[in-house]
LOLOLO-133921 format. One record per residue: x, y, z of N, C-alpha, C in turn; residue number from 1; residue in one letter. Coordinates in pm, 1 decimal. Example, Ala and Ser with C-alpha at 12.3 -4.5 7.8 and 13.67 -1.06 7.14 Angstrom:
<<1319.0, -569.0, 780.0>, <1230.0, -450.0, 780.0>, <1320.0, -330.0, 780.0>, 1, "A">;
<<1285.0, -225.0, 708.0>, <1367.0, -106.0, 714.0>, <1290.0, 3.0, 787.0>, 2, "S">;
***
This chain:
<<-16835.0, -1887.6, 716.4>, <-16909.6, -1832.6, 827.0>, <-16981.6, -1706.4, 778.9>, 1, "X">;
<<-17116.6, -1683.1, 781.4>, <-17186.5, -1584.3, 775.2>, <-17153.0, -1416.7, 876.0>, 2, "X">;
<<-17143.0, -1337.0, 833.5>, <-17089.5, -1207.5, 903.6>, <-17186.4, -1146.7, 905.6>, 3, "X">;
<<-17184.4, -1026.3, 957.9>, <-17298.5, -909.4, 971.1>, <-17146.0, -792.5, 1010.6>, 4, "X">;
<<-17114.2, -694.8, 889.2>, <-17022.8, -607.0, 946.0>, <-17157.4, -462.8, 1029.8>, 5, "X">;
<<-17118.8, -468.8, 1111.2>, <-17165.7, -311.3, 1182.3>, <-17156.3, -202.3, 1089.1>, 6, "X">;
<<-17235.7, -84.6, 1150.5>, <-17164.0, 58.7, 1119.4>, <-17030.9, 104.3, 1132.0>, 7, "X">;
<<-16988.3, 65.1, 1249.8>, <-16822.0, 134.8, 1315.7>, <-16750.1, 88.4, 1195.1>, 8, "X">;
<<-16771.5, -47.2, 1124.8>, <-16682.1, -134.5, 1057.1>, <-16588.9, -51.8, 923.1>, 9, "X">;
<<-16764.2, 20.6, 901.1>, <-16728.3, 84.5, 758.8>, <-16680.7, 211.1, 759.0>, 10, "X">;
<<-16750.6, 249.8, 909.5>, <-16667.2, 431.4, 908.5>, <-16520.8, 401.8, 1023.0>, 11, "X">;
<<-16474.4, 285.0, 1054.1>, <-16310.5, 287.8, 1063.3>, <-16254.6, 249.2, 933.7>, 12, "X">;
<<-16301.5, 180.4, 813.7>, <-16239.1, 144.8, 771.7>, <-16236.8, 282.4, 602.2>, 13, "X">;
<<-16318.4, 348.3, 641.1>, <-16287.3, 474.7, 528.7>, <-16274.3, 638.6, 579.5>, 14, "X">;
<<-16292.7, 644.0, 710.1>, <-16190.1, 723.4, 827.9>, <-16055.6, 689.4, 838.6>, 15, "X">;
<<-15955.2, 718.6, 735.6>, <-15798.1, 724.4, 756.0>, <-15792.0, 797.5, 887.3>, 16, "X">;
<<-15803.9, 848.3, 948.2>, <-15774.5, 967.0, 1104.9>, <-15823.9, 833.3, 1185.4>, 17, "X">;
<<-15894.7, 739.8, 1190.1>, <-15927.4, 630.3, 1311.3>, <-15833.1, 530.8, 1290.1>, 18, "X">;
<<-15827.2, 535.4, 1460.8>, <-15710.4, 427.7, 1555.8>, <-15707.9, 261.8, 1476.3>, 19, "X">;
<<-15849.7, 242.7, 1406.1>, <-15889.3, 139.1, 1417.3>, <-15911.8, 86.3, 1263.0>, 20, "X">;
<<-15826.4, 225.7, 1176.9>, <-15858.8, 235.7, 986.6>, <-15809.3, 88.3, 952.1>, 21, "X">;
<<-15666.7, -1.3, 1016.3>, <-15620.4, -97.6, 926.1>, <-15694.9, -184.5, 942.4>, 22, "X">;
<<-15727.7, -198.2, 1047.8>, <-15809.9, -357.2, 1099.2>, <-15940.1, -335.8, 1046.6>, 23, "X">;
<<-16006.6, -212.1, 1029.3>, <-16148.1, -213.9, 948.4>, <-16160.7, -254.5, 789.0>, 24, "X">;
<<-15985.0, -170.9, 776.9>, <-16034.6, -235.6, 632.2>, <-15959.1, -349.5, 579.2>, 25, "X">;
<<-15880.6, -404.9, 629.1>, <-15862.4, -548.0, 609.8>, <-15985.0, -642.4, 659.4>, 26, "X">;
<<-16041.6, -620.6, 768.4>, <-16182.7, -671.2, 712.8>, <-16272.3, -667.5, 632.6>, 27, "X">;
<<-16315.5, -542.2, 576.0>, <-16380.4, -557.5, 444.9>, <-16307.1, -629.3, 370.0>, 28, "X">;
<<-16142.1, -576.7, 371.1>, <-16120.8, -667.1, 202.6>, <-16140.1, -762.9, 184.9>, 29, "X">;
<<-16091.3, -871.6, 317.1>, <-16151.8, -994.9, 342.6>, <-16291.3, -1037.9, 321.3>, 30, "X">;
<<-16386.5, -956.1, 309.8>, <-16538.5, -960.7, 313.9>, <-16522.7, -924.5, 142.4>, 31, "X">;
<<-16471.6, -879.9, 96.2>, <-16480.0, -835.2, -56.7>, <-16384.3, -990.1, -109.1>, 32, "X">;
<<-16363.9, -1006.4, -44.8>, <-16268.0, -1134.7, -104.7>, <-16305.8, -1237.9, -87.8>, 33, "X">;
<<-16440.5, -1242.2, -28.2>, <-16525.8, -1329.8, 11.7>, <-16442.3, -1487.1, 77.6>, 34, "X">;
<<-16361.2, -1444.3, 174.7>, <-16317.5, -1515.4, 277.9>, <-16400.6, -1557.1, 422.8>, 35, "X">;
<<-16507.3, -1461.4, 416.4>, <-16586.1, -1531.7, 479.9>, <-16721.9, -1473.7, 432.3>, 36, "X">;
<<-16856.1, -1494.4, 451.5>, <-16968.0, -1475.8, 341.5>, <-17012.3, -1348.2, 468.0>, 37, "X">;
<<-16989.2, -1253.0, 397.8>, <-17020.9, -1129.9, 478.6>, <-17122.7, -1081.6, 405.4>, 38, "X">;
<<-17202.0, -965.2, 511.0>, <-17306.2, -902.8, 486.5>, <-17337.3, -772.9, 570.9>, 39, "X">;
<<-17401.1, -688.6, 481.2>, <-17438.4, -553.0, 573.6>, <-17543.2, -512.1, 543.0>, 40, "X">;
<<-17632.0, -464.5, 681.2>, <-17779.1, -437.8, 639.3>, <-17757.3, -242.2, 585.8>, 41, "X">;
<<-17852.9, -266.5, 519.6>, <-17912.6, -110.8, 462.4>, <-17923.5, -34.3, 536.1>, 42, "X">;
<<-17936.6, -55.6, 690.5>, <-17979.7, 59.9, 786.8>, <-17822.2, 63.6, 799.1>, 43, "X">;
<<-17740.1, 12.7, 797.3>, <-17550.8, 65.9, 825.6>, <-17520.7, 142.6, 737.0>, 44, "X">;
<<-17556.6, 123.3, 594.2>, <-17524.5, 210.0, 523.3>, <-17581.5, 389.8, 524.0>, 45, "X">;
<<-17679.2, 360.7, 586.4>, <-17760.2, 482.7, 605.1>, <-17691.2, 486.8, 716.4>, 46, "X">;
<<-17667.8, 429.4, 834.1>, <-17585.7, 487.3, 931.7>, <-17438.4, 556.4, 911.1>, 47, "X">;
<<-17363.7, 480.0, 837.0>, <-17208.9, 514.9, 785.8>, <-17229.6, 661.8, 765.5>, 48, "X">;
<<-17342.5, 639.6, 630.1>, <-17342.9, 813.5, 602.1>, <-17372.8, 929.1, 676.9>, 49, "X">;
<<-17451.2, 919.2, 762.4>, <-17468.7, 1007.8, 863.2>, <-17388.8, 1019.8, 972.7>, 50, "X">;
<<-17276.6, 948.1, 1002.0>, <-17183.6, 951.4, 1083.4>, <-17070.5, 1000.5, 1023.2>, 51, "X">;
<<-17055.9, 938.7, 919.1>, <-16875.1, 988.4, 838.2>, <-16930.6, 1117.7, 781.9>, 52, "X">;
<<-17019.5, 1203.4, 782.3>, <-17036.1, 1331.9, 732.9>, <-17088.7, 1432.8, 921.1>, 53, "X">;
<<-17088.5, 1393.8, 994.6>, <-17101.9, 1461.8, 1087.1>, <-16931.4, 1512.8, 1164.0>, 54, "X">;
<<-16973.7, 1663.5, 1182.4>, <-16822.2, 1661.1, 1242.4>, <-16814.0, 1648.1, 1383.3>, 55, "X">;
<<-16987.3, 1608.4, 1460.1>, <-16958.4, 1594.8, 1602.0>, <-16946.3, 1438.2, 1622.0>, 56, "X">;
<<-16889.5, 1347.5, 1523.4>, <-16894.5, 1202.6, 1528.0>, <-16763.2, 1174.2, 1472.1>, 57, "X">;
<<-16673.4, 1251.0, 1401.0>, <-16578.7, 1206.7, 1276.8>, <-16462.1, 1378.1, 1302.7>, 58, "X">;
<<-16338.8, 1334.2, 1310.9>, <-16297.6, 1491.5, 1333.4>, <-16246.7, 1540.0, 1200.0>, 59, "X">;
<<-16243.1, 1465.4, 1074.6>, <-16264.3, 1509.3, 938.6>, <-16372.4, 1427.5, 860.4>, 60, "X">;
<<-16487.1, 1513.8, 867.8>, <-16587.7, 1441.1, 783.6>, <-16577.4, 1458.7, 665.4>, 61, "X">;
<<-16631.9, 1425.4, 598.2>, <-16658.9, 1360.9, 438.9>, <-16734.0, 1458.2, 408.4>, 62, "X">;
<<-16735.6, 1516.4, 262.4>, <-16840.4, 1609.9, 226.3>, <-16951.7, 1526.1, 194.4>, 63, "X">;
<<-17073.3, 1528.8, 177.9>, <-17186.4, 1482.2, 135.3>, <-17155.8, 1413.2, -19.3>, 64, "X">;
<<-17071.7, 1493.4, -90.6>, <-17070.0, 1430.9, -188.4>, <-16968.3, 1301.8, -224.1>, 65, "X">;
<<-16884.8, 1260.3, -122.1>, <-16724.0, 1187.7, -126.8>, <-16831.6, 1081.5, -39.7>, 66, "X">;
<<-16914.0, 1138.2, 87.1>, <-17003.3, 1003.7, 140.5>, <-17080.9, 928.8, 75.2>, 67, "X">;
<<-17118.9, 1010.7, -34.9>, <-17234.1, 917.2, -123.1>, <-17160.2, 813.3, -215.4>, 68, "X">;
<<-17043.4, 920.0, -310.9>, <-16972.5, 789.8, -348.1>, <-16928.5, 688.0, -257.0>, 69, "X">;
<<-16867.6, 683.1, -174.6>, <-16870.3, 564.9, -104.0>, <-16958.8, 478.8, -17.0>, 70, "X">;
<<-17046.7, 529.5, -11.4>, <-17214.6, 451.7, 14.9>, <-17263.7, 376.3, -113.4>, 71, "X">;
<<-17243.6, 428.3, -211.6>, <-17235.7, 391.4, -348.1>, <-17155.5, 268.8, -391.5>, 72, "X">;
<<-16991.9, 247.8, -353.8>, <-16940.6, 194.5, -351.4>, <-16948.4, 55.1, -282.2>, 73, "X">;
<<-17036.2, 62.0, -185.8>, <-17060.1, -10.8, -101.8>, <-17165.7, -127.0, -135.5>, 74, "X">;
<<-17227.7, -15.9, -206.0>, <-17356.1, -87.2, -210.6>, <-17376.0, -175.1, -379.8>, 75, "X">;
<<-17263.4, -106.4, -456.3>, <-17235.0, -195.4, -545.3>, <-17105.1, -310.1, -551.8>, 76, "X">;
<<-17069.8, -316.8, -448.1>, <-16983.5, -458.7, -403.9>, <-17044.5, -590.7, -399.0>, 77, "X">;
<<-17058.4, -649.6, -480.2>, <-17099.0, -802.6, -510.4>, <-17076.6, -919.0, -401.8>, 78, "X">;
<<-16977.8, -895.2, -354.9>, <-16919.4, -999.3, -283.7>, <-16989.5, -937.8, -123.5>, 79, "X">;
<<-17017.6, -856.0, -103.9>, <-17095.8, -849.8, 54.8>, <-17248.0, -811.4, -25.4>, 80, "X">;
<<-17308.0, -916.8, 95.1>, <-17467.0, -946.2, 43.3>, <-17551.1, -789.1, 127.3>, 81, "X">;
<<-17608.5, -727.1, 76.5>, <-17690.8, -633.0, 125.7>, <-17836.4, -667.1, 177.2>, 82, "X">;
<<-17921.7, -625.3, 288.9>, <-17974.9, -712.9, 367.0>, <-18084.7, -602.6, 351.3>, 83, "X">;
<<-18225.4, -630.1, 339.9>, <-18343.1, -457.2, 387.9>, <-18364.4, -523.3, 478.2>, 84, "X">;
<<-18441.6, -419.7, 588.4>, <-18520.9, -431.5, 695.6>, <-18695.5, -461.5, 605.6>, 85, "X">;
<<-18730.5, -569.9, 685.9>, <-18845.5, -625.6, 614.7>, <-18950.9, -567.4, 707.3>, 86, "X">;
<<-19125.0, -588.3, 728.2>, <-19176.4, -637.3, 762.2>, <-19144.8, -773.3, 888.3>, 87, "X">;
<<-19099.8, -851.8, 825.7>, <-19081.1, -958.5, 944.2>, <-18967.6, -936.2, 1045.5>, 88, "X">;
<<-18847.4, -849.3, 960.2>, <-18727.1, -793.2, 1058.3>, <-18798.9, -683.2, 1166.3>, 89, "X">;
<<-18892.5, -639.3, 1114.8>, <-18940.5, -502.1, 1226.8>, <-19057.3, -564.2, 1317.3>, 90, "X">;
<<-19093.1, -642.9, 1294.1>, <-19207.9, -713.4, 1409.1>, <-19096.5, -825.9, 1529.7>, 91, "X">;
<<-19006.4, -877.1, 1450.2>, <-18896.0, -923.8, 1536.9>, <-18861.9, -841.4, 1615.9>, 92, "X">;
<<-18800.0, -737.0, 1553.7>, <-18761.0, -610.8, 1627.6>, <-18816.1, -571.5, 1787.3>, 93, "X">;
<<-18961.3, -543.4, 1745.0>, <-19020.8, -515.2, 1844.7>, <-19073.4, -653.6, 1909.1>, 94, "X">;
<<-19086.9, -708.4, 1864.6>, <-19045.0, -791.6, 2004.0>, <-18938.0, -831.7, 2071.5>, 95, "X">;
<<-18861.1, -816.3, 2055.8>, <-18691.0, -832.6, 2146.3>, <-18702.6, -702.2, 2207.4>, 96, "X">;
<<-18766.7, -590.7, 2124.2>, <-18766.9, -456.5, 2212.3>, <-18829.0, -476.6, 2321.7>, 97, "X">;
<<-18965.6, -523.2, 2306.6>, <-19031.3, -527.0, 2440.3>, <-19020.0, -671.0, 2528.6>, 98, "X">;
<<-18944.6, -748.6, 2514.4>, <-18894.3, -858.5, 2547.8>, <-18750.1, -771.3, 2667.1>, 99, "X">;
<<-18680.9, -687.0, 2603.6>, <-18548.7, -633.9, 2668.2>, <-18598.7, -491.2, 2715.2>, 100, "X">;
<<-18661.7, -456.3, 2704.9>, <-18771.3, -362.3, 2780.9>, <-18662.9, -230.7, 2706.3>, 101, "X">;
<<-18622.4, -193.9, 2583.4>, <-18503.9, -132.3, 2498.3>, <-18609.1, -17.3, 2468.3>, 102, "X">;
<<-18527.8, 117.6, 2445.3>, <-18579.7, 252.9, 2474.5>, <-18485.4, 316.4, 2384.6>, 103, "X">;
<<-18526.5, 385.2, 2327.8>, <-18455.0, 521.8, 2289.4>, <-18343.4, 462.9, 2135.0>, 104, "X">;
<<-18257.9, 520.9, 2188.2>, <-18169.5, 491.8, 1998.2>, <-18135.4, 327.6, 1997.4>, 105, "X">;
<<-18117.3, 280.8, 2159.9>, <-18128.1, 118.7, 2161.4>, <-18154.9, 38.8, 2045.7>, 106, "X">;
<<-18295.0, 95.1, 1990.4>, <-18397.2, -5.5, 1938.3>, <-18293.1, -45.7, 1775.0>, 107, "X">;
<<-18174.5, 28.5, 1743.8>, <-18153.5, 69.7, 1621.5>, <-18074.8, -112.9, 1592.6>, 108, "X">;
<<-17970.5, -105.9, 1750.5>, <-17931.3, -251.9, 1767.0>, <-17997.6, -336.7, 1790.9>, 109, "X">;
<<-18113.7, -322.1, 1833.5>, <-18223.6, -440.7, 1804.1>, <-18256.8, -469.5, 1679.9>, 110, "X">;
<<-18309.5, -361.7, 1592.5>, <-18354.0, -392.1, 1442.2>, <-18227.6, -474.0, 1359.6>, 111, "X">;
<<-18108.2, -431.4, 1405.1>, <-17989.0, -499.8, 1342.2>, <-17945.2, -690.3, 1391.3>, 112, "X">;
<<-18008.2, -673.1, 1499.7>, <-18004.6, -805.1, 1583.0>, <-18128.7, -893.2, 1516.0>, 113, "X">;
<<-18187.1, -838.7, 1489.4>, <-18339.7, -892.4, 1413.1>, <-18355.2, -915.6, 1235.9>, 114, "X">;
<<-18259.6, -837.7, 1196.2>, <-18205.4, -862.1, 1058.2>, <-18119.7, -940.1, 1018.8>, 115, "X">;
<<-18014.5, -951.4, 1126.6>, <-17891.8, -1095.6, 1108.8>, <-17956.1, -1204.6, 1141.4>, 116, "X">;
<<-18086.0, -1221.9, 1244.4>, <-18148.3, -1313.2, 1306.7>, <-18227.9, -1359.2, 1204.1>, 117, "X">;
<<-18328.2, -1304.7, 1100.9>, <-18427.5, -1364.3, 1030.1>, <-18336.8, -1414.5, 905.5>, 118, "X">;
<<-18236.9, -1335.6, 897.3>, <-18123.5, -1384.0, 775.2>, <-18016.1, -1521.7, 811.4>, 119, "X">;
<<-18039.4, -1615.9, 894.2>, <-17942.5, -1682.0, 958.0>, <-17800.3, -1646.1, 961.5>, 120, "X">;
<<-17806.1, -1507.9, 1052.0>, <-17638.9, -1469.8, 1044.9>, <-17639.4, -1452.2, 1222.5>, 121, "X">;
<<-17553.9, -1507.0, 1252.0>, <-17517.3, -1546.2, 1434.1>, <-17375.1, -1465.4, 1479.0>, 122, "X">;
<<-17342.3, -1414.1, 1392.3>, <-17188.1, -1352.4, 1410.2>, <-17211.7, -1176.0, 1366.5>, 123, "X">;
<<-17163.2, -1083.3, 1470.5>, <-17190.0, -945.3, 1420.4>, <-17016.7, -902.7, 1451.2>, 124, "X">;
<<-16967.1, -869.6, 1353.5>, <-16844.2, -760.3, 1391.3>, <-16857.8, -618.0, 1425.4>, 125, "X">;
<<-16865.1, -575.6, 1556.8>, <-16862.5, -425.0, 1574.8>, <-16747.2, -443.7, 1686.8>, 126, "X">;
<<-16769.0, -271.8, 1691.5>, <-16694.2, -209.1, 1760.1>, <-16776.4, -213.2, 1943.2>, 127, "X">;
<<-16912.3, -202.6, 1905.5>, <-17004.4, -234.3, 2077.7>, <-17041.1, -320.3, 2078.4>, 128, "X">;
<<-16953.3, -409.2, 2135.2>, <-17038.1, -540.8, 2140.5>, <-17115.3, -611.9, 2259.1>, 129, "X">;
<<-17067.5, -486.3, 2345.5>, <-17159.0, -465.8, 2498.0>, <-17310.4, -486.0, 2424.0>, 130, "X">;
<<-17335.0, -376.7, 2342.8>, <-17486.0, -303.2, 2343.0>, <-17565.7, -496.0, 2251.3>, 131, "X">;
<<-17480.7, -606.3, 2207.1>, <-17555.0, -730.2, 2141.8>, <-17571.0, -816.2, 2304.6>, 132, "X">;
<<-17516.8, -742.5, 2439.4>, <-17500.7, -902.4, 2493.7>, <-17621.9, -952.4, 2534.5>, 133, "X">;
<<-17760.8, -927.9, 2529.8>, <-17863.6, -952.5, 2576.9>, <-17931.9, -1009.2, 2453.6>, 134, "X">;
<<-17857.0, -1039.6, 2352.3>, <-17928.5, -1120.1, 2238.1>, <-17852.9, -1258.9, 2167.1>, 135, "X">;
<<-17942.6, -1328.1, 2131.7>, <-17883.8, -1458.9, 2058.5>, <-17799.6, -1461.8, 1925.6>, 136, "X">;
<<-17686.2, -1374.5, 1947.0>, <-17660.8, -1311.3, 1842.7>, <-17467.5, -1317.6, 1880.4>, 137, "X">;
<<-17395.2, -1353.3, 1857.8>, <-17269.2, -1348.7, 1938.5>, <-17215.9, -1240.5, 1858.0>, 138, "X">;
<<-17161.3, -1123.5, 1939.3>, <-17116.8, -1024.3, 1860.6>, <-16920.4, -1042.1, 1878.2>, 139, "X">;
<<-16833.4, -963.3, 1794.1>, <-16718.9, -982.9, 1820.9>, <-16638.9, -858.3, 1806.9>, 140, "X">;
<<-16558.1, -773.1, 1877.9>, <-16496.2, -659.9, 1835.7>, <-16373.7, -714.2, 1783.8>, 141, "X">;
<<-16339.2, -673.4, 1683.9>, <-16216.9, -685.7, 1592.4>, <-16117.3, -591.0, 1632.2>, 142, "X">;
<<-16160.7, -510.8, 1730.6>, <-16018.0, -400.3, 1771.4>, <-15977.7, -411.1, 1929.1>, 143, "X">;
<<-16047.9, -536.9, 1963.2>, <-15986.9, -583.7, 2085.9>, <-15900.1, -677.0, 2105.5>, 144, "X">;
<<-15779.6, -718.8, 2111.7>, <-15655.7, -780.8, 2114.0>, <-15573.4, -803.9, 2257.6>, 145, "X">;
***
């Protein structure tokens, strides 16, 4: 099964202080273990980092330099496929934007809905999976039980 891990995925699962550290990162490992064919777009990774280094998002952030190695880390993992935002992902984009009439930081889960979409990936693991329900996109929280 094709995956799309979220942002939340990667900053619970290298946030030891979150409720939600085991189950994030037994999903990656699983995704590193290529148990199921996972993938994460480039805009998460740029998201991770700007979240796991903020201290109004994270109540021990990461220095800039401990975030990069592990953005680093990330991004040289073989076994999860890394995804850019294209041209054709950002004209998708905006149209689901103006299709869902989506405003403001919204648009960020649209561009991500539009990147699993042109990539045939139908499955997103996050933590909001409210903010996918208006798209063809089935999202799943892994910390709901």
């Amino acid at each position: 099964m094709k995956i799309l891990l979220d942002t939340n995925i990667l900053v619970h699962a290298y946030n030891r202080d979150s409720p939600h550290n085991k189950t994030a990162t037994k999903l990656l490992t699983q995704a590193i273990e290529s148990e199921n064919e996972a993938y994460i777009a480039l805009q998460s990774i740029h998201e991770f980092y700007s979240v796991i280094t903020s201290p109004k998002r994270v109540e021990k952030p990461l220095t800039p330099r401990r975030a990069k190695e592990l953005a680093e880390t990330i991004l040289r993992t073989p076994k999860i496929q890394k995804l850019a935002q294209t041209q054709e992902t950002t004209t998708e984009a905006l149209t689901l934007a103006d299709k869902h009439n989506i405003k403001g930081a919204e648009f960020f889960d649209t561009l991500l809905t539009a990147t699993a979409t042109i990539n045939g990936i139908n499955v997103i693991y996050t933590e909001n999976d409210k903010d996918f329900k208006n798209y063809d996109i089935k999202a799943e929280n892994p910390f709901t039980e």
